[in-house]
C-alpha positions in Angstrom: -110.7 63.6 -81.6 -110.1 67.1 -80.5 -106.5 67.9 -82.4 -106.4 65.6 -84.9 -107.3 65.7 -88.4 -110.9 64.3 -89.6 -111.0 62.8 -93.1 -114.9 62.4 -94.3 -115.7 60.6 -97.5 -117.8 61.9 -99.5 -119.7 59.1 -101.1 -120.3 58.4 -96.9 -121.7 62.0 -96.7 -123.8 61.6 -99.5 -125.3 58.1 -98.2 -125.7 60.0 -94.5 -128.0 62.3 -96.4 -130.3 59.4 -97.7 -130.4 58.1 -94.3 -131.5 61.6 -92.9 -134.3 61.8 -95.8 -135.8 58.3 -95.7 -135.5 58.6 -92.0 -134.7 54.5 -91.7 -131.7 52.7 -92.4 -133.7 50.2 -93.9 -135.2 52.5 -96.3 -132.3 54.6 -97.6 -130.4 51.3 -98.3 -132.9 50.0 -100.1 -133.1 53.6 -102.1 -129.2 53.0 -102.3 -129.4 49.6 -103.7 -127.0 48.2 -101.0 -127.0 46.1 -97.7 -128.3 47.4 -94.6 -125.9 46.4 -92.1 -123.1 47.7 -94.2 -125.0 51.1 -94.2 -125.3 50.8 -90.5 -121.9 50.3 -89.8 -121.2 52.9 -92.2 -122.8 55.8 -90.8 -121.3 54.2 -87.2 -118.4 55.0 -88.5 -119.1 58.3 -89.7 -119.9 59.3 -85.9 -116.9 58.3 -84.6 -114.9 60.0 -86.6 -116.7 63.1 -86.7 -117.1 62.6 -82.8 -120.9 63.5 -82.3 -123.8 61.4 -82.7 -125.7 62.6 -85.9 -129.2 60.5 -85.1 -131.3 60.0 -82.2 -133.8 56.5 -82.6 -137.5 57.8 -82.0 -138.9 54.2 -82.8 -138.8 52.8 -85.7 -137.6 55.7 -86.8 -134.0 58.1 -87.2 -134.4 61.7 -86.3 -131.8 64.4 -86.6 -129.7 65.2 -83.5 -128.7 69.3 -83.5 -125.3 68.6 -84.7 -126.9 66.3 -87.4 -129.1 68.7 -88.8 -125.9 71.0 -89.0 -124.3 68.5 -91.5 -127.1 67.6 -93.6 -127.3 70.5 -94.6 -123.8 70.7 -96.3 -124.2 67.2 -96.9 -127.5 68.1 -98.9 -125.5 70.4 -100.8 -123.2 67.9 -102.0 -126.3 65.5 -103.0 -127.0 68.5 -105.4 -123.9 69.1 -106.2 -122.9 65.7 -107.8 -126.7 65.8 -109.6 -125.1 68.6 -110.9 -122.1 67.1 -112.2 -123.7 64.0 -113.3 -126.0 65.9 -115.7 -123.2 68.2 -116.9 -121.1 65.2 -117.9 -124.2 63.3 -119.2 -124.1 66.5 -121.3 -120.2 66.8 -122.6 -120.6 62.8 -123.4 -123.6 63.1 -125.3 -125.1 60.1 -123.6 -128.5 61.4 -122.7 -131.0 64.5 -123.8 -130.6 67.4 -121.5 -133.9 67.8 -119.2 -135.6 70.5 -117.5 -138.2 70.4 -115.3 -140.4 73.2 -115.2 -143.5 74.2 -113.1 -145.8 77.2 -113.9 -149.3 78.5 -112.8 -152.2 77.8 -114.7 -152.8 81.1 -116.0 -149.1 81.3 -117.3 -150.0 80.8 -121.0 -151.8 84.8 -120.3 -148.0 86.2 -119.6 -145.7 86.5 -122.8 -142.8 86.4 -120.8 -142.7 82.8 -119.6 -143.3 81.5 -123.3 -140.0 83.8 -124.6 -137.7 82.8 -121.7 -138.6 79.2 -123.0 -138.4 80.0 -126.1 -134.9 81.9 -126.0 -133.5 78.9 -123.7 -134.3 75.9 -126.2 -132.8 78.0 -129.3 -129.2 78.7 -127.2 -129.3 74.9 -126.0 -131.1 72.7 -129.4 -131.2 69.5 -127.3 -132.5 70.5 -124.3 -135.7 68.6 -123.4 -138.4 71.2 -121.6 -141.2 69.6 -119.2 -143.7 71.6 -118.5 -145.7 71.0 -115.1 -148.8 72.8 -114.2 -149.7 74.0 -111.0 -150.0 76.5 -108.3 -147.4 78.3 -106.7 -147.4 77.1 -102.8 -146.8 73.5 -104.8 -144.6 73.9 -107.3 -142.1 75.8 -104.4 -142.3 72.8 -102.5 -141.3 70.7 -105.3 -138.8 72.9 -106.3 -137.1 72.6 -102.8 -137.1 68.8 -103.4 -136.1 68.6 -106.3 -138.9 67.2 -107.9 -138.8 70.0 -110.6 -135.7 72.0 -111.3 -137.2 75.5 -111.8 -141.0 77.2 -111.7 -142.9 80.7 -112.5 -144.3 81.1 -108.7 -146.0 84.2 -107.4 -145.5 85.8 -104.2 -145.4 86.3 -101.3 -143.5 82.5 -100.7 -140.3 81.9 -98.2 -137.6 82.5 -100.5 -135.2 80.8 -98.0 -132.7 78.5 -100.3 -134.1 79.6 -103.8 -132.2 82.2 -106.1 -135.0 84.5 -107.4 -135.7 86.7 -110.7 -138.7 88.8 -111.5 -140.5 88.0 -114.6 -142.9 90.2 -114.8 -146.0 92.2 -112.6 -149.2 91.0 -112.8 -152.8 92.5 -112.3 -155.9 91.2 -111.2 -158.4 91.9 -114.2 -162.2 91.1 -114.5 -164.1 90.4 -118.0 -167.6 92.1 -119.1 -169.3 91.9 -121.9 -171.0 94.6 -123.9 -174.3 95.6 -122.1 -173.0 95.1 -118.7 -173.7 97.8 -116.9 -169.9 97.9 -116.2 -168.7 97.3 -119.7 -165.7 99.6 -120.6 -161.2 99.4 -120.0 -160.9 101.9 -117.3 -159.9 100.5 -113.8 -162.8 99.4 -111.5 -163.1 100.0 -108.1 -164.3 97.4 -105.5 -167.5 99.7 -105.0 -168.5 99.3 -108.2 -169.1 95.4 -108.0 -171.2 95.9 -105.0 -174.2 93.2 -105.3 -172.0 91.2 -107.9 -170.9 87.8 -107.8 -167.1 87.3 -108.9 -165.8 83.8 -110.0 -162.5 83.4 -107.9 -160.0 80.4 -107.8 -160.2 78.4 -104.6 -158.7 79.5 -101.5 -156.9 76.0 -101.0 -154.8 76.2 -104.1 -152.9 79.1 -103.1 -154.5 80.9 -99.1 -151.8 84.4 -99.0 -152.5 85.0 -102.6 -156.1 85.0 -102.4 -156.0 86.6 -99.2 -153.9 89.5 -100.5 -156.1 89.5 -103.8 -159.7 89.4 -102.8 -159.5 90.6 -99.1 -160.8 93.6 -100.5 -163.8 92.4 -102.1 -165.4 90.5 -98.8 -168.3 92.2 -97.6 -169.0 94.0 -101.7 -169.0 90.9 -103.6 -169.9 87.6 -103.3 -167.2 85.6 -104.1 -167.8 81.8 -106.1 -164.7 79.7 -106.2 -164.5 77.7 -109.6 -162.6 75.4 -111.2 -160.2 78.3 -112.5 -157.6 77.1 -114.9 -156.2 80.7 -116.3 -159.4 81.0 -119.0 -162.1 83.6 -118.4 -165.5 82.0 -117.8 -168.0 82.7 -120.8 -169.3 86.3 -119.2 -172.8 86.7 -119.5 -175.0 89.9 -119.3 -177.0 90.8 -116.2 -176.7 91.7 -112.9 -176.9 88.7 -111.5 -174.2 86.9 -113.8 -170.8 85.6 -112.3 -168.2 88.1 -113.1 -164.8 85.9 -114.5 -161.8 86.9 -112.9 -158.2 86.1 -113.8 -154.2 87.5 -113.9 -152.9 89.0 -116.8 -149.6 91.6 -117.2 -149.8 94.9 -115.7 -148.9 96.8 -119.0 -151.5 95.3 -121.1 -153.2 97.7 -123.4 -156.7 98.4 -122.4 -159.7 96.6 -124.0 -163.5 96.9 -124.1 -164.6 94.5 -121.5 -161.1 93.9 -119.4 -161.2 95.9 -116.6 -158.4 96.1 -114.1 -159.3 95.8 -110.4 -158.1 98.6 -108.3 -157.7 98.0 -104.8 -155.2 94.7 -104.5 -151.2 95.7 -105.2 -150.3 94.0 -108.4 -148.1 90.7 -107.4 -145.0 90.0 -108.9 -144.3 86.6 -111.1 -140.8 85.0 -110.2 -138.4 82.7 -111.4 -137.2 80.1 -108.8 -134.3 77.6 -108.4 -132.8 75.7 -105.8 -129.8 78.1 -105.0 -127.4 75.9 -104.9 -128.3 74.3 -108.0 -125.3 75.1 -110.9 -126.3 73.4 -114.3 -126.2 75.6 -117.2 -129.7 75.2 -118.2 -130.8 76.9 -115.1 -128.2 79.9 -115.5 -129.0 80.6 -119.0 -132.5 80.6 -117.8 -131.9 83.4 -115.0 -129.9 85.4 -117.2 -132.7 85.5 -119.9 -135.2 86.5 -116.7 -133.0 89.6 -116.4 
């Protein structure tokens, strides 16, 4: 092969990355809606003209050689790519209703921001259809990366490796009182000042480094009650021995009686992510109104 000219079709590389995700033959043809042999003798083909294996059979099953992981992921670019193109054409022909796919934390509907971008994006595009998923941010990353959902609001820290990024806004760690707690008032709380408290926390499992980087401080001061936190305050109650609600909210927010930041954890930042490579209008607009 060395010398000569390789020519790759690109429907080929696009089947070669089915293969690679279902990890079978078998079950990328049947995700392909076409005969197995034929894909066999397909991606046979394919390594003889490139002149490397790309798979290695671990059982049942297809794994990656080196050089194969090298090409899938250009190939996996091009899967996007022509998603890409698909949905853009779908678009000039009028065929279907624009989609995106959105993912956000549950405490989103607290920060203004998220709701304008949205806001802003369906009045420059009238027919695009918004989907709004809820969840945290580890998840909605990983769907992001597979293209389960097109964009999300995700906190950090999270590998950023593939995504194009845009701050939304900073968020703050706040706790709610009521009037007649002892620690009733707007001015920023210390840590010591809980001590002997009890302090209604989301679980660790939904979301370990941002839990770690937000309560770490409180372990050995507070006790800390995981609850079923979907971004509302508890009901606070008076007395020492009530569970203290605790939630996100933006860092600039006014102060008010009762809503006392936390001092102690560094506010966290609320991004925009998107597959890097993926090009559709929606999602640029979408960036450029995060800026």
């Amino acid at each position: 092969m060395r010398g000569s000219t390789v020519r790759l079709d690109l429907r080929e590389l696009l089947h070669f990355a089915v293969v690679a995700e279902e990890g079978t033959v078998t079950a990328a043809a049947a995700r392909l809606g076409i005969a197995q042999p034929w894909l066999s003798q397909r991606m046979k083909g394919l390594e003889d003209r490139l002149g490397f294996a790309l798979f290695r059979r671990i059982g049942r099953r297809l794994e990656l050689t080196d050089a194969g992981v090298r090409m899938f992921d250009h190939a996996r670019r091009l899967v996007a790519t022509e998603k890409a193109l698909l949905n853009e054409a779908a678009m000039i022909r009028g065929a279907v209703v624009n989609r995106l796919r959105v993912g956000a934390p549950p405490y989103s509907g607290r920060i203004a921001a998220v709701g304008d971008m949205l806001t802003m994006l369906s009045a420059h595009l009238p027919s695009l259809s918004v989907e709004m998923e809820v969840g945290w941010s580890p998840h909605l990353i990983d769907r992001v990366r597979h293209g389960d959902i097109d964009a999300a609001f995700a906190t950090a820290p999270f590998d950023s490796t593939g995504l194009a990024m845009v701050a939304v806004d900073t968020l703050q760690r706040y706790l709610q009182f009521v009037a007649g707690d002892p620690l009733f008032g707007s001015a920023p709380i210390a840590p010591a000042d809980l001590s002997g408290r009890a302090i209604a926390v989301f679980p660790r499992g939904v979301n370990p480094q941002l839990y770690d980087q937000t309560f770490a401080p409180l372990q050995g001061i507070v006790e800390l009650v995981a609850t079923g936190f979907d971004g509302r305050p508890l009901k606070p109650t008076v007395g020492g021995q009530a569970t203290i609600p605790s939630f996100f909210g933006v860092a600039r927010q006014p102060p008010q009686p009762g809503l006392r930041p936390l001092i102690g954890p560094e506010p966290t930042t609320l991004w925009l992510v998107a597959r890097a490579d993926d090009e559709r209008s929606a999602i640029r607009r979408l960036f450029v109104r995060g800026t």
